[in-house]
N, C-alpha and C positions, 0 to 999 in steps of 0.2 A: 484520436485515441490509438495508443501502440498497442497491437493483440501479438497473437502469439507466433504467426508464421512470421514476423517484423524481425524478432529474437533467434527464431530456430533456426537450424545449419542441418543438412541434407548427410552431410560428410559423419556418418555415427559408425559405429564397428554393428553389425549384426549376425548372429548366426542359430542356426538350429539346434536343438538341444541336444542330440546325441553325436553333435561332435566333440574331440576330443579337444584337452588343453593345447598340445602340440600341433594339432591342426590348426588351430586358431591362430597360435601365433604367427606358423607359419603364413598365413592370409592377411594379419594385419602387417606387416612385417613389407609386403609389396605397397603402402601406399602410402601417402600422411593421412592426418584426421585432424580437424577440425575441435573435437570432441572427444576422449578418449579414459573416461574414467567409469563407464560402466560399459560392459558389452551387451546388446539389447537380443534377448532369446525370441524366437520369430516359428511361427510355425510354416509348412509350405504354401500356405496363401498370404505370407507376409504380417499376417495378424500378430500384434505381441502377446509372447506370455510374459515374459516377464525378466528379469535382469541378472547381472554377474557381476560383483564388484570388483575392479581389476585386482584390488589388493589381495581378492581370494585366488585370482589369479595366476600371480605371480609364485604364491607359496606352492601350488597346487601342484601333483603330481601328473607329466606329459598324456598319460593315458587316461587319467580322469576326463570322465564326460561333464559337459556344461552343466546339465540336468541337477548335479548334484551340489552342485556351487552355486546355487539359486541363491540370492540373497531377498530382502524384503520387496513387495509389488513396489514399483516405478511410481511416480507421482505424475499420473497420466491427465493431460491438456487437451480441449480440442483448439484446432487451427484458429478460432477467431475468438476466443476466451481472454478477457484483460489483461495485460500484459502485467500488468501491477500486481493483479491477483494472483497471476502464476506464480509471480515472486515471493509473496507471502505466505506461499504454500508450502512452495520449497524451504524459504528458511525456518518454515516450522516443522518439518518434517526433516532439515538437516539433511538435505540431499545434497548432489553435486549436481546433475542437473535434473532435467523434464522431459518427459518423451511425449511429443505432439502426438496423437493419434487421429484418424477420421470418424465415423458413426460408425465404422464397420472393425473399427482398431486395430486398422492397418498401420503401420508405424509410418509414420510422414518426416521422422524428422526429434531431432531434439534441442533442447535451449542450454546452454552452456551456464553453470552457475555464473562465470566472470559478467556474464551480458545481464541478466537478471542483477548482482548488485550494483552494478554501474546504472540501470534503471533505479531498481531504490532511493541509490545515491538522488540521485538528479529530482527526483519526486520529495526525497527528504529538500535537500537545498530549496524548493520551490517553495514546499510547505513552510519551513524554516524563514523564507521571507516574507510569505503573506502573515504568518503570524505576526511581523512587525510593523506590518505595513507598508510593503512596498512588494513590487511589484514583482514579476520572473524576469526582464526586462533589464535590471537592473545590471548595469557591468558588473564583472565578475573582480576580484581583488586582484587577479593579475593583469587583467583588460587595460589597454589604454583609458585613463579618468575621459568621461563624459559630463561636461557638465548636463547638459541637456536631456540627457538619457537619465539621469538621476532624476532630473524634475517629471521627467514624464514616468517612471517609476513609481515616484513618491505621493505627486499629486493627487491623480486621480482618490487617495485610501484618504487623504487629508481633506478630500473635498466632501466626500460619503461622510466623515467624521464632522465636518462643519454643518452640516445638514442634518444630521443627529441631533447636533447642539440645540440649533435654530428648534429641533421640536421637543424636544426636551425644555426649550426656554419658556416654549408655548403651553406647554399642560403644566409648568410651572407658574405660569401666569395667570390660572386658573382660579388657583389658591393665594393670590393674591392678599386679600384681604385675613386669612387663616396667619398670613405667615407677620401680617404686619400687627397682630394680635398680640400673636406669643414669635418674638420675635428668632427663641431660638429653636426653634422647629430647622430656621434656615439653617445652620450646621449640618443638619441630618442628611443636606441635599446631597454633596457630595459621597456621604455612605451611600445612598439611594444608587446613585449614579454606576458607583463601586460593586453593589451586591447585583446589579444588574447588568453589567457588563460581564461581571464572574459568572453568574449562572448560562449568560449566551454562551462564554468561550468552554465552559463546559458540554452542553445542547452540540455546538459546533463539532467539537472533536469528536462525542461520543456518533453522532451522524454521520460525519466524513470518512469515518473508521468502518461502521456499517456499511456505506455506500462500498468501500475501495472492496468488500471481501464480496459486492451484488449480491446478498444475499438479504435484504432489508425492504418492507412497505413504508415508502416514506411518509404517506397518511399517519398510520398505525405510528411510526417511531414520531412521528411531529406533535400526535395524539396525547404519546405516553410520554414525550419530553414535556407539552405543553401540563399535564399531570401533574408531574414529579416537581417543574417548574412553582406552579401553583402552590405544593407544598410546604417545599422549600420555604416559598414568600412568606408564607401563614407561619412556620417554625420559628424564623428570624424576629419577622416580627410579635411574635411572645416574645423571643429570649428580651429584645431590645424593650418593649414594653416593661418586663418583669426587671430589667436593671435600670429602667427608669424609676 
């Protein structure tokens, strides 16, 4: 799992609040950075208060003090907090980056927004292929072709789906006798098959969405998916009963 000191860079601009714009620059001015689109306001034990956006910076009159060009609180991280989370924080909050802090909110450091969507990115692509069934594994479109690396990709999802099948044929074989009755009952199978794959890959998403923000009891959410789940069954089958 990638956390947050994985993303963050040490190299931030910092300074105390009552100095001035022209001091500042003159300070950032001796060094590169890493990260340079908020200035992080610090008090004398290094604890953050809070930030500067550079854009207010730049307009800003040489003698203005930091203090007064505060912009909105930082979207503050600690060092081992999800890296994925982080990212989804930030892009809902529309920041440019994150500022790591410790227990004591000491500034340790900040995540660059570039490095956060370049993780999304790569979390979306993954995601983007398990939905289809196949693996992370999988060469990428500009990669040298693998044959072998595609089978080993692809299989294992097609193998879990063959064994699906196999029980799915078995509790279909239950009814055996129901289906050899009224013959087209057997139609329905594949709607069966249909509304119940749909309701998983909903269950699925809404889950994995919960999981990625940690803030969810997977009891509790499996409790009230298996619920909703139940529902659902019971609603469809009215509709489909009553347009029979």
């Amino acid at each position: 799992m990638v956390i947050a000191t994985d993303l963050m860079t040490v190299e931030v601009p910092k300074a105390a609040e009552d100095r001035t714009v022209s001091d500042l620059f003159s300070a950032i001015r001796q060094r590169p950075w890493e990260e340079l689109s908020h200035i992080y306001l610090v008090d004398c034990q290094g604890r953050l208060t809070g930030q500067v956006p550079i854009e207010s910076l730049l307009i800003a009159e040489g003698g203005t003090k930091l203090s007064a060009l505060r912009g909105a609180p930082p979207v503050e991280v600690q060092p081992d907090d999800n890296a994925e989370t982080v990212a989804l924080q930030a892009v809902e909050r529309h920041e440019a980056d994150v500022a790591v802090v410790d227990r004591q909110q000491h500034l340790l450091g900040a995540i660059p927004i570039g490095r956060l969507l370049a993780l999304l990115h790569e979390e979306h692509v993954d995601n983007f292929l398990r939905m289809g069934g196949i693996g992370a594994v999988h060469p990428e479109p500009i990669a040298e072709p693998s044959t072998v690396a595609a089978l080993r990709a692809r299989m294992p999802w097609l193998a879990i789906g063959l064994i699906g099948g196999f029980l799915a044929g078995g509790i279909a074989a239950f009814f055996e006798l129901a289906l050899k009755q009224e013959i087209a009952l057997a139609f329905f199978l594949p709607l069966v098959v249909y509304m119940a794959d749909a309701v998983g890959t909903q269950t699925e998403t809404i889950l994995v969405r919960a999981l990625v923000y940690g803030h969810v009891s997977v009891v509790a959410q499996l409790l009230r998916e298996g619920l909703v789940g139940s529902l659902i069954g019971g609603a469809t089958g009215l509709l489909a009963g009553l347009a029979l």
